[in-house]
PDB file of N, CA, C and O in Angstrom:
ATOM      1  N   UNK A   1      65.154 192.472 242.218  1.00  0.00           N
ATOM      2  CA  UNK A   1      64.923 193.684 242.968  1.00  0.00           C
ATOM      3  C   UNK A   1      63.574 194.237 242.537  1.00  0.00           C
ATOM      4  O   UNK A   1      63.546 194.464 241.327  1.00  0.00           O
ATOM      5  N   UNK A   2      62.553 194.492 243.124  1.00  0.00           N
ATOM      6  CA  UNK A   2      61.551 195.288 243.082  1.00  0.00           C
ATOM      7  C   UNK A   2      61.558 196.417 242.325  1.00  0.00           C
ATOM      8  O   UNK A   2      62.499 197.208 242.393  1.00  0.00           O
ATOM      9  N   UNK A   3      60.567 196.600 241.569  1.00  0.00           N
ATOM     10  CA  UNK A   3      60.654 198.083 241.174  1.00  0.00           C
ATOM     11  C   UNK A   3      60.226 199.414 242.006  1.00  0.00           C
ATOM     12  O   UNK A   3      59.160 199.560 242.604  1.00  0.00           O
ATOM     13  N   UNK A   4      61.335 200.392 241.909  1.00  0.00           N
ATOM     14  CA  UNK A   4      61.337 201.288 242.787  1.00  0.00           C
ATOM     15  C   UNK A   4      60.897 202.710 242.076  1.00  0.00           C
ATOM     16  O   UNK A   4      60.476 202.685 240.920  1.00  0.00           O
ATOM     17  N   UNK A   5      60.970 203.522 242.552  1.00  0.00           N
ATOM     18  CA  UNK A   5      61.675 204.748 241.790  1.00  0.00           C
ATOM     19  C   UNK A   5      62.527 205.136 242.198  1.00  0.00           C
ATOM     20  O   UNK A   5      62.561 205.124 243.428  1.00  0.00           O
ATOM     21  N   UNK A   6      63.773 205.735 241.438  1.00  0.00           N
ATOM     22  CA  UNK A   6      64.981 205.789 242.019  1.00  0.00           C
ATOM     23  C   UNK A   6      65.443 207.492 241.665  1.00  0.00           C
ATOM     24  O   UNK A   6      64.976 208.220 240.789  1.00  0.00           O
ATOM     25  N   UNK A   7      66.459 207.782 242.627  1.00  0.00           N
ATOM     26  CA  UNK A   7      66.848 209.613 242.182  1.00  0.00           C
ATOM     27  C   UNK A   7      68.245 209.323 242.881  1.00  0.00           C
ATOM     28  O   UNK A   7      68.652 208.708 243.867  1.00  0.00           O
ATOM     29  N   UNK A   8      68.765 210.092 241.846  1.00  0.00           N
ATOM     30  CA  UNK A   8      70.582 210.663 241.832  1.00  0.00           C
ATOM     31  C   UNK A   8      70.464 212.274 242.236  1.00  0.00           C
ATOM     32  O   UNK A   8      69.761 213.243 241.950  1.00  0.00           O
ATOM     33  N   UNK A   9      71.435 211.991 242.960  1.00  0.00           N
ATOM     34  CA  UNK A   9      71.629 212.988 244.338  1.00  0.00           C
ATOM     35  C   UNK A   9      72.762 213.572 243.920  1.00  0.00           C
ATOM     36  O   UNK A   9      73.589 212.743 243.541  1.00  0.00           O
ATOM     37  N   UNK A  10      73.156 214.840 243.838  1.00  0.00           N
ATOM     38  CA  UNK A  10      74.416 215.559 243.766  1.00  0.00           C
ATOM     39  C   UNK A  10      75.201 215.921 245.185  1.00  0.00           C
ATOM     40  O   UNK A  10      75.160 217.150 245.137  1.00  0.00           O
ATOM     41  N   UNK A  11      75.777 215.645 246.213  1.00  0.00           N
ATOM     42  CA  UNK A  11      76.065 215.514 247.159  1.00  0.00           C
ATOM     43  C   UNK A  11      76.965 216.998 247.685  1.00  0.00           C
ATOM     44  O   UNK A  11      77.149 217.530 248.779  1.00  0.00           O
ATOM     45  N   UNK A  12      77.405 217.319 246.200  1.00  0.00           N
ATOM     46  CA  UNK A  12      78.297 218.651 246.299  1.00  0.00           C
ATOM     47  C   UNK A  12      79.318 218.734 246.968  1.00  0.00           C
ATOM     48  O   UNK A  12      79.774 219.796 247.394  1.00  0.00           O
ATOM     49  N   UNK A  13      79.984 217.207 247.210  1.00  0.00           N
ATOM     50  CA  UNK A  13      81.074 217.667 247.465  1.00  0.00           C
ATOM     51  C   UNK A  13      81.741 216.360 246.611  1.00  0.00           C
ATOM     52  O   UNK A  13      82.644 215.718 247.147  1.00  0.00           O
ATOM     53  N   UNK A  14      81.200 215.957 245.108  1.00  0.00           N
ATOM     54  CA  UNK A  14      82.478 215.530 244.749  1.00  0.00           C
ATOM     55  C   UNK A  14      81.724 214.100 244.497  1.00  0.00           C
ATOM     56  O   UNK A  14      82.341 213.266 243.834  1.00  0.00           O
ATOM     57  N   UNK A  15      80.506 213.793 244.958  1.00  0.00           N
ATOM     58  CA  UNK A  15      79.978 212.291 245.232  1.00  0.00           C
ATOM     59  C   UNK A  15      78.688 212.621 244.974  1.00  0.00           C
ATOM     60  O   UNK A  15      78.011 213.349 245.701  1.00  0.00           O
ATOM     61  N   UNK A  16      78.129 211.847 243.437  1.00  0.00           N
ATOM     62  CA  UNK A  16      76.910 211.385 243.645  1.00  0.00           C
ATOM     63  C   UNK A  16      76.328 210.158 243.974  1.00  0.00           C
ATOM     64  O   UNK A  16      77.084 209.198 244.127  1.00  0.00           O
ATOM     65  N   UNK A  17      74.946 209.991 244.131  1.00  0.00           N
ATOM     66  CA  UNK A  17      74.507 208.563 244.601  1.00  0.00           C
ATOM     67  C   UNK A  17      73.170 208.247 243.776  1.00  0.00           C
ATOM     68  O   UNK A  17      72.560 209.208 243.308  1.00  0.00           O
ATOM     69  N   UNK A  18      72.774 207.193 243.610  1.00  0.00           N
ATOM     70  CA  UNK A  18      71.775 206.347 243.487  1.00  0.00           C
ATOM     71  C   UNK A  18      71.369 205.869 244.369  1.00  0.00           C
ATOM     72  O   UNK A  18      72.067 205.132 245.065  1.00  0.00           O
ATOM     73  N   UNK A  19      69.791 206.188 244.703  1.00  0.00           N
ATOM     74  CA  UNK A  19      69.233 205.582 246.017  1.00  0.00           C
ATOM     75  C   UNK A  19      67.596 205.732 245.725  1.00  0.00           C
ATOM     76  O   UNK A  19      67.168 206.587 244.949  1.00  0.00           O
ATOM     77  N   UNK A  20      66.766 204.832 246.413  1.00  0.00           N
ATOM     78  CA  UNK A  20      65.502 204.644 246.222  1.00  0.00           C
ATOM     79  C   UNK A  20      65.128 205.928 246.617  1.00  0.00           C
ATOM     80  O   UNK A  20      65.792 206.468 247.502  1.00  0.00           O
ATOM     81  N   UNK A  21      63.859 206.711 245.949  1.00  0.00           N
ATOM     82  CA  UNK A  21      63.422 207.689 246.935  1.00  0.00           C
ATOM     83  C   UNK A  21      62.230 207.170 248.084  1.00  0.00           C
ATOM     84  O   UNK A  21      61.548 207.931 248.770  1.00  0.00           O
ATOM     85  N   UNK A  22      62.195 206.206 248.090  1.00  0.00           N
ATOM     86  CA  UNK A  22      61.142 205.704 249.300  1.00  0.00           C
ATOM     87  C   UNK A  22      61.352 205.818 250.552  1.00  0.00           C
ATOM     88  O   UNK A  22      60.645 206.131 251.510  1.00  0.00           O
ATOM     89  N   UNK A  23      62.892 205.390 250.357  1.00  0.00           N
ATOM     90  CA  UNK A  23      63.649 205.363 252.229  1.00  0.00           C
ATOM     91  C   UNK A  23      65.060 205.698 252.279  1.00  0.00           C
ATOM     92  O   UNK A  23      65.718 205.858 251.252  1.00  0.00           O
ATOM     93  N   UNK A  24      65.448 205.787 253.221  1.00  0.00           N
ATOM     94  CA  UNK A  24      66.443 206.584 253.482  1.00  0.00           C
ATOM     95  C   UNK A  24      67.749 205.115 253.833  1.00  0.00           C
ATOM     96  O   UNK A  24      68.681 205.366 254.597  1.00  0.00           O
ATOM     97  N   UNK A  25      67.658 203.990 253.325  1.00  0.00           N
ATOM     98  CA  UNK A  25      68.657 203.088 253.187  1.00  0.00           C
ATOM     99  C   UNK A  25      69.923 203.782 252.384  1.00  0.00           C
ATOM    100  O   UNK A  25      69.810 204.798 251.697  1.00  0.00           O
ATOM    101  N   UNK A  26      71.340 202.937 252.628  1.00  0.00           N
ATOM    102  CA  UNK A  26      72.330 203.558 252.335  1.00  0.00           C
ATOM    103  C   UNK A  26      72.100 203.437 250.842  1.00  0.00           C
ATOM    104  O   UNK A  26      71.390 202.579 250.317  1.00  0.00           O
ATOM    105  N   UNK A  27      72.751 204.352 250.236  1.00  0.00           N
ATOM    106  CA  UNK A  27      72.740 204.417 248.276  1.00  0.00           C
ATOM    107  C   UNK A  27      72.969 203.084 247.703  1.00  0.00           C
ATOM    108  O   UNK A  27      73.654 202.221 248.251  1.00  0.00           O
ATOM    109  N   UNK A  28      72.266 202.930 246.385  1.00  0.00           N
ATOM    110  CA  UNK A  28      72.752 201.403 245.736  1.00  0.00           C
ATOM    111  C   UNK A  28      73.964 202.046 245.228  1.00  0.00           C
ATOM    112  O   UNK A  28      75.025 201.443 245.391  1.00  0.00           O
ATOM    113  N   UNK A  29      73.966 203.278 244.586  1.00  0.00           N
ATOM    114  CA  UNK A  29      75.441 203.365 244.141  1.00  0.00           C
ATOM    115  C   UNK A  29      76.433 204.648 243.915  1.00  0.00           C
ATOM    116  O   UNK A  29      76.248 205.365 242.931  1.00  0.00           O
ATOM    117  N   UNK A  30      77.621 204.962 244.957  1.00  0.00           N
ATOM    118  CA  UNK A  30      78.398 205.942 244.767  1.00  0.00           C
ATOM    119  C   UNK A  30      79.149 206.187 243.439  1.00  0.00           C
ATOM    120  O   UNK A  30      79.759 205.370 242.749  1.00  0.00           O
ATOM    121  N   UNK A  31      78.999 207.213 243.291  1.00  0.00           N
ATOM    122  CA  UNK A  31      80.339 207.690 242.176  1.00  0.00           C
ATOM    123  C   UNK A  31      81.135 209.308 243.063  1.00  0.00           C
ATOM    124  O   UNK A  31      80.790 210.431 243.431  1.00  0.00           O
ATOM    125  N   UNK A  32      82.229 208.510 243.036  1.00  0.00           N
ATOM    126  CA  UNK A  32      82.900 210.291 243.838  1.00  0.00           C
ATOM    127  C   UNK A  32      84.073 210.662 242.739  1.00  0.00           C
ATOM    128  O   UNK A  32      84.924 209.912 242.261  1.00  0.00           O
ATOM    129  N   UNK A  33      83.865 211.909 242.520  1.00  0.00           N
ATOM    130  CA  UNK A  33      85.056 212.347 241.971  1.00  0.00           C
ATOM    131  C   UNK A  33      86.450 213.162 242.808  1.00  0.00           C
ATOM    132  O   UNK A  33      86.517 213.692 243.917  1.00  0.00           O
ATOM    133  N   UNK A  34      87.026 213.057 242.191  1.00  0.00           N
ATOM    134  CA  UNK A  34      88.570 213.730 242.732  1.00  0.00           C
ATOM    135  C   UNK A  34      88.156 214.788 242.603  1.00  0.00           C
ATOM    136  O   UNK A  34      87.204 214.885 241.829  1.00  0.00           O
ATOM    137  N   UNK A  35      88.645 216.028 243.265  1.00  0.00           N
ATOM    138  CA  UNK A  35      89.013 217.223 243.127  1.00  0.00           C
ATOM    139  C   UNK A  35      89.508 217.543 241.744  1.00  0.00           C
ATOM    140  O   UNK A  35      88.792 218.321 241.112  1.00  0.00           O
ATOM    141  N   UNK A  36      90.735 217.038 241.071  1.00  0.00           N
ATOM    142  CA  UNK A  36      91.393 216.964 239.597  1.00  0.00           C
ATOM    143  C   UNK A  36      90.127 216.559 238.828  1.00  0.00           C
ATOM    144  O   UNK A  36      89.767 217.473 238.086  1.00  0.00           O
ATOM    145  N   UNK A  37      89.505 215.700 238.785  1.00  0.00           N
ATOM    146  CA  UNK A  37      88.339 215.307 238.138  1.00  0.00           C
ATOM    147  C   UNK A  37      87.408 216.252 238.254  1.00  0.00           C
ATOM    148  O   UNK A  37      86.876 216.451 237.161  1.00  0.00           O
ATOM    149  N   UNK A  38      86.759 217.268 239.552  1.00  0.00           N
ATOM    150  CA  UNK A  38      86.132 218.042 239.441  1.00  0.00           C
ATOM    151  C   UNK A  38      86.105 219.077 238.638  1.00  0.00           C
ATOM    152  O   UNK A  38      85.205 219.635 238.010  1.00  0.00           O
ATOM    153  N   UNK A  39      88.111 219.377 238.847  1.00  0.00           N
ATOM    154  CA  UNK A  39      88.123 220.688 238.086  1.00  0.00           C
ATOM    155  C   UNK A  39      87.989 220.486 236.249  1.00  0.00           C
ATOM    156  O   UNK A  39      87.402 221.248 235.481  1.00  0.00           O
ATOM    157  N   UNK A  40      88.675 219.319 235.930  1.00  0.00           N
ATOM    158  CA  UNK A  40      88.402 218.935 234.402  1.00  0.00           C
ATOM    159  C   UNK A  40      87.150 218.904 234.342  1.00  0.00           C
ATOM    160  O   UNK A  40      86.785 219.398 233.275  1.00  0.00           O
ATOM    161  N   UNK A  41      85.977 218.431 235.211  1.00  0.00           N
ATOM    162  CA  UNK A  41      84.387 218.193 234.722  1.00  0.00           C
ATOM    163  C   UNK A  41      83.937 219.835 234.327  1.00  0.00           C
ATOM    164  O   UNK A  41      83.155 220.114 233.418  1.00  0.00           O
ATOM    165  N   UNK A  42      84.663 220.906 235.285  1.00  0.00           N
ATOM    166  CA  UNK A  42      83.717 221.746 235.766  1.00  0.00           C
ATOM    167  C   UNK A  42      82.459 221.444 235.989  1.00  0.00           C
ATOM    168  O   UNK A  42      82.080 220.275 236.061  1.00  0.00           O
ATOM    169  N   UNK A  43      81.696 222.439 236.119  1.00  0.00           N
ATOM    170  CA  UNK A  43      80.158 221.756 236.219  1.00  0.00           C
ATOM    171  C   UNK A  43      79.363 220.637 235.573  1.00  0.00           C
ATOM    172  O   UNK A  43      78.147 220.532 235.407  1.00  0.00           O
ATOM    173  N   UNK A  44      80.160 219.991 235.316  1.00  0.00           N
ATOM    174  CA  UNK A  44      79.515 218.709 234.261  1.00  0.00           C
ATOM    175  C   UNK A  44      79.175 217.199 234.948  1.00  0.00           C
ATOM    176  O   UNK A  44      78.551 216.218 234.544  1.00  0.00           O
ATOM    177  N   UNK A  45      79.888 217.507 236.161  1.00  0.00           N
ATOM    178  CA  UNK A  45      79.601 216.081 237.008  1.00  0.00           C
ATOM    179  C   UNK A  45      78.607 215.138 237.067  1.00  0.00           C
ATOM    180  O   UNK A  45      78.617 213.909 236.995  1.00  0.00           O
ATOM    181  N   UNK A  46      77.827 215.882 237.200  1.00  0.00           N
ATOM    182  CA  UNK A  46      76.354 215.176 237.437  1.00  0.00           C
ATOM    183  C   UNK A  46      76.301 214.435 236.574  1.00  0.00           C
ATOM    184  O   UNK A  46      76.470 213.221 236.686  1.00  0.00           O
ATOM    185  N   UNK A  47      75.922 215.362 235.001  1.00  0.00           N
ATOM    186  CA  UNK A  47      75.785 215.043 233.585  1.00  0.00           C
ATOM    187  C   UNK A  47      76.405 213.485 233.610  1.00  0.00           C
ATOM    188  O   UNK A  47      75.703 212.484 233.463  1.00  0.00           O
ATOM    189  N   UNK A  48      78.149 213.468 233.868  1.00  0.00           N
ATOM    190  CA  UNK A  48      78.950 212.418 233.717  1.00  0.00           C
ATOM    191  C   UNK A  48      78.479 211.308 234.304  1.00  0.00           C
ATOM    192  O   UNK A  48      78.334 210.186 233.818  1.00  0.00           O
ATOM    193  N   UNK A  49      78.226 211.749 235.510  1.00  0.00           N
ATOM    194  CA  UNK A  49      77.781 210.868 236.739  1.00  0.00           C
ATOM    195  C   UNK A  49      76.279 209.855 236.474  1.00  0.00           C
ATOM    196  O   UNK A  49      76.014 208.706 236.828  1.00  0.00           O
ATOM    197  N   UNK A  50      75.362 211.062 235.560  1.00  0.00           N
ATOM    198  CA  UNK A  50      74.140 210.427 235.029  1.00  0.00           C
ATOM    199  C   UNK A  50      74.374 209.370 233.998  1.00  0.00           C
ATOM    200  O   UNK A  50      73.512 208.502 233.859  1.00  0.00           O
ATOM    201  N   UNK A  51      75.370 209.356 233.317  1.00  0.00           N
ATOM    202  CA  UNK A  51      75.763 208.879 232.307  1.00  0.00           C
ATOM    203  C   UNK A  51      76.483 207.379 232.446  1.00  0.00           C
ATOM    204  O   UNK A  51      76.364 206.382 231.733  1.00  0.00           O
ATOM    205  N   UNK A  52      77.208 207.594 233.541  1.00  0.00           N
ATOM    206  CA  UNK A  52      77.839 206.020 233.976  1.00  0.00           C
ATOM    207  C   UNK A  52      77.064 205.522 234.710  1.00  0.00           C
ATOM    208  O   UNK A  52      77.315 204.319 234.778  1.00  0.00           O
ATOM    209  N   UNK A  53      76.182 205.811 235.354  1.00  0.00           N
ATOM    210  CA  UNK A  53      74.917 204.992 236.465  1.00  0.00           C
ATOM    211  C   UNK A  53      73.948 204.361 234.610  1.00  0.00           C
ATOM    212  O   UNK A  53      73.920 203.165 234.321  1.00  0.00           O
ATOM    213  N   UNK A  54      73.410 205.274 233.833  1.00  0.00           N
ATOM    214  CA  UNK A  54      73.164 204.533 232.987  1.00  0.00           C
ATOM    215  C   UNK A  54      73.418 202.985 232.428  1.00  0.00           C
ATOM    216  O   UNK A  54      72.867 201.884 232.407  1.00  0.00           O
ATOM    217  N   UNK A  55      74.793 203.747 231.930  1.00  0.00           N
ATOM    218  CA  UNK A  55      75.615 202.600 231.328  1.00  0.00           C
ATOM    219  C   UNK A  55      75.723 201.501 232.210  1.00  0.00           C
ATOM    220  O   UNK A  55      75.355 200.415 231.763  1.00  0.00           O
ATOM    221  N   UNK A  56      76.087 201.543 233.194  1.00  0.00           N
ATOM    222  CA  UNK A  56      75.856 200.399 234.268  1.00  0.00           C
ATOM    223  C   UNK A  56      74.215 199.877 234.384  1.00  0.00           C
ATOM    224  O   UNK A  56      74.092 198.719 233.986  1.00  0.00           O
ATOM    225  N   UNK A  57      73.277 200.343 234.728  1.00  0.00           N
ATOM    226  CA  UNK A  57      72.507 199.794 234.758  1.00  0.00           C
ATOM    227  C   UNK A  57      71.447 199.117 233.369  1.00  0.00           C
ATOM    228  O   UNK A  57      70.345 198.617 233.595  1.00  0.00           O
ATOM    229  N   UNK A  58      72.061 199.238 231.939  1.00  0.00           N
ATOM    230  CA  UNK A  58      71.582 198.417 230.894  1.00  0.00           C
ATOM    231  C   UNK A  58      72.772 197.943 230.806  1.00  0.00           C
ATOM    232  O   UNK A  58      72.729 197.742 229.592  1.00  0.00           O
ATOM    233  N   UNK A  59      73.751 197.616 231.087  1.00  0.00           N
ATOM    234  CA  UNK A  59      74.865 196.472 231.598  1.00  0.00           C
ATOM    235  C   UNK A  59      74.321 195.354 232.081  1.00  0.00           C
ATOM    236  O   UNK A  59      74.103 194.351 231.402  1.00  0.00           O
ATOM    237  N   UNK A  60      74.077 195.479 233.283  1.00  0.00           N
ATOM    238  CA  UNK A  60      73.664 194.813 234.446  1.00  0.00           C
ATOM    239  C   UNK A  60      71.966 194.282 233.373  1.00  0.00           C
ATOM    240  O   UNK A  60      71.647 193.141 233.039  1.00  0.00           O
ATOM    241  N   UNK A  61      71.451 195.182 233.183  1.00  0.00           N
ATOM    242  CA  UNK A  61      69.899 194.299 232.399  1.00  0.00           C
ATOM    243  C   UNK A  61      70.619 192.857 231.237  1.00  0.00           C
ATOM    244  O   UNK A  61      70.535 191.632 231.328  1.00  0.00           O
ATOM    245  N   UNK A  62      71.052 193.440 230.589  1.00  0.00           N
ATOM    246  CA  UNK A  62      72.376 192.566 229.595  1.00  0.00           C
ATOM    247  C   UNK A  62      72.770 191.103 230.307  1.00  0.00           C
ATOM    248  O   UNK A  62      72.571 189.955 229.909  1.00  0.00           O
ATOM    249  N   UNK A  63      73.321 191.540 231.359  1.00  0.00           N
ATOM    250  CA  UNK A  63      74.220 190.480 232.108  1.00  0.00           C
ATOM    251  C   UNK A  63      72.953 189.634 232.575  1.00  0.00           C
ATOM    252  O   UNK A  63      73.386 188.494 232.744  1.00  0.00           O
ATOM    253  N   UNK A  64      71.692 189.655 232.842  1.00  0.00           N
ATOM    254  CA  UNK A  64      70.363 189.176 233.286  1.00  0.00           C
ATOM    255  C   UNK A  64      70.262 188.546 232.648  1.00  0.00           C
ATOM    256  O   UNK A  64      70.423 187.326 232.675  1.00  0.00           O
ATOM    257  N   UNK A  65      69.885 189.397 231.684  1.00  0.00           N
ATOM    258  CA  UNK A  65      69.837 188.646 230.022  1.00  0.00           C
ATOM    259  C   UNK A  65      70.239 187.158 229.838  1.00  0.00           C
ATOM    260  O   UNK A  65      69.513 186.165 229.802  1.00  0.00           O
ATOM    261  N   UNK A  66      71.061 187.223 229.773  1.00  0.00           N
ATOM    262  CA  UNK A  66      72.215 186.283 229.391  1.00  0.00           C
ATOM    263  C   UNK A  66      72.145 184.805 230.295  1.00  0.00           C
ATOM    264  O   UNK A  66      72.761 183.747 230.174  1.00  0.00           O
ATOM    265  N   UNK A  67      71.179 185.233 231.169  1.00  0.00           N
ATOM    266  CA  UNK A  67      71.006 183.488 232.077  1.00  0.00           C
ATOM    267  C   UNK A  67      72.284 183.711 233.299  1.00  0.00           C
ATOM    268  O   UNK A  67      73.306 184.376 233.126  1.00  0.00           O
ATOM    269  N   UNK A  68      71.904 182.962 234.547  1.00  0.00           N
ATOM    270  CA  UNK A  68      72.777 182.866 235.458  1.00  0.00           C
ATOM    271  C   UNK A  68      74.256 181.822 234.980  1.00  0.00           C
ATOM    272  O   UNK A  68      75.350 182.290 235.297  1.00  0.00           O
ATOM    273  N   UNK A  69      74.240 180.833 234.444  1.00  0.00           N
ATOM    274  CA  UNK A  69      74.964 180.115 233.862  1.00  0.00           C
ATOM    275  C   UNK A  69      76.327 180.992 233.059  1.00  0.00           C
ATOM    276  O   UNK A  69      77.516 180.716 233.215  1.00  0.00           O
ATOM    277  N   UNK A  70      75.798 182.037 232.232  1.00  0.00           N
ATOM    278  CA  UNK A  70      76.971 182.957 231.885  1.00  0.00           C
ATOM    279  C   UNK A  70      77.562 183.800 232.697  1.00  0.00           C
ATOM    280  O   UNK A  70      78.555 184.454 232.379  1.00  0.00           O
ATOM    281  N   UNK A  71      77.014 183.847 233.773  1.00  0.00           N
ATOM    282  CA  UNK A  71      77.536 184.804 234.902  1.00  0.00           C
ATOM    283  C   UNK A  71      78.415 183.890 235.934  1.00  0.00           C
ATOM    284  O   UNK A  71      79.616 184.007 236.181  1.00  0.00           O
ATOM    285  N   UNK A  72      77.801 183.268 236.286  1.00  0.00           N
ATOM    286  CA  UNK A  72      78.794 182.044 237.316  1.00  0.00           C
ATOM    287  C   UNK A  72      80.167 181.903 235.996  1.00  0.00           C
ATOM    288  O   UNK A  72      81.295 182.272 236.322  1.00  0.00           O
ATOM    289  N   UNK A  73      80.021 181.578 235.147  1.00  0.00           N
ATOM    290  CA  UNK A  73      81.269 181.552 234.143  1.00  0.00           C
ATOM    291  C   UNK A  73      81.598 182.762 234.330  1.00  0.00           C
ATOM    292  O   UNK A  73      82.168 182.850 235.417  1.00  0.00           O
ATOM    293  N   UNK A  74      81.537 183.543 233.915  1.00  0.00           N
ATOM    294  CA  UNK A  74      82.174 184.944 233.438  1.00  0.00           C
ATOM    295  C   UNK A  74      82.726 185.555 235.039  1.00  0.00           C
ATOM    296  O   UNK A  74      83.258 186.661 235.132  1.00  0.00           O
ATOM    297  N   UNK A  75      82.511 184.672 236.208  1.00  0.00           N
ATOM    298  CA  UNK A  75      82.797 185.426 237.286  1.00  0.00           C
ATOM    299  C   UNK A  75      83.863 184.428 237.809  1.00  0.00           C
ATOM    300  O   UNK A  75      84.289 184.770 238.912  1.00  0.00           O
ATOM    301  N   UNK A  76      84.468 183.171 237.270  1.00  0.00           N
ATOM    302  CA  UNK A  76      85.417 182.693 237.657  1.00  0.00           C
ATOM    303  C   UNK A  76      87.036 183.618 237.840  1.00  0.00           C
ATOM    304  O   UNK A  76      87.740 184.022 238.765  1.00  0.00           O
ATOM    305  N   UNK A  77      87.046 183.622 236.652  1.00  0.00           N
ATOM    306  CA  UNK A  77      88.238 184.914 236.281  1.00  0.00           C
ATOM    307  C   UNK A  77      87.962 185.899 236.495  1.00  0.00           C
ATOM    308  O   UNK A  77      86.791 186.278 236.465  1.00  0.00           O
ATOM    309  N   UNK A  78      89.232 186.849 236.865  1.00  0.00           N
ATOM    310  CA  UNK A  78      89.108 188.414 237.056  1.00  0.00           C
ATOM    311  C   UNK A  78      89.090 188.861 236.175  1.00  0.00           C
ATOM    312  O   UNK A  78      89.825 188.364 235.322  1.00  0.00           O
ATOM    313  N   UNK A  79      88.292 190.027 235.798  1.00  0.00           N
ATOM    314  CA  UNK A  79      88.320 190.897 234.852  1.00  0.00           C
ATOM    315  C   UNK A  79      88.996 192.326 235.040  1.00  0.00           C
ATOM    316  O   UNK A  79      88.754 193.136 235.935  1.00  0.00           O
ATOM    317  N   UNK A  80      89.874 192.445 234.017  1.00  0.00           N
ATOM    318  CA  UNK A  80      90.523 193.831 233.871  1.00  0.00           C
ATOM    319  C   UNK A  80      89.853 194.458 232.457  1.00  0.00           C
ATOM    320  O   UNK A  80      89.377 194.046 231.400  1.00  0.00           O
ATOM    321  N   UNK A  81      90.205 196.044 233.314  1.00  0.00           N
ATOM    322  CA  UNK A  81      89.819 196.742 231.961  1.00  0.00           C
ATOM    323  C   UNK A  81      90.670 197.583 232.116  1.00  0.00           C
ATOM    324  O   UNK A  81      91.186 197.930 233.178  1.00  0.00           O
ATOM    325  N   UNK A  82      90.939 198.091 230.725  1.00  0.00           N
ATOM    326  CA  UNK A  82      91.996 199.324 230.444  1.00  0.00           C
ATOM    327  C   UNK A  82      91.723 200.145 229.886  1.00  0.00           C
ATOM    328  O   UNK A  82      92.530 201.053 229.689  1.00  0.00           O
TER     329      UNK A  82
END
């Protein structure tokens, strides 16, 4: 993927996004919260929201990392998490 510059959007109702600011293509990535989730965040959503788009994206650098060969493996089986 090209390098972009990218901005997280607070949507205000519950859903932020990741999306290039260049163009108006659909988001690379939603996070929506529940209502129940809203009210436990209180105003903290974003914060949270900034925080798992992180973590995902030096994930994903990681998983690069690692050569296509570990990924075709690692994508045979399903992965659960708990």
């Amino acid at each position: 993927m090209p390098a972009s510059l990218l901005e997280i959007i607070d949507l205000g109702n519950g859903e932020v996004v990741l999306k290039r600011a260049d163009d108006d293509s659909e988001p690379l990535v939603r996070i929506s919260f529940s209502d129940e989730s809203r009210a436990y965040l209180m105003d903290n959503g974003l914060e949270v929201a900034k925080a798992m788009m992180q973590a995902g994206i030096q994930v994903a650098a990681m998983i690069v990392e690692q050569g296509e060969m570990e990924i075709e493996t690692s994508m045979e089986a399903p992965r659960i998490l708990h």
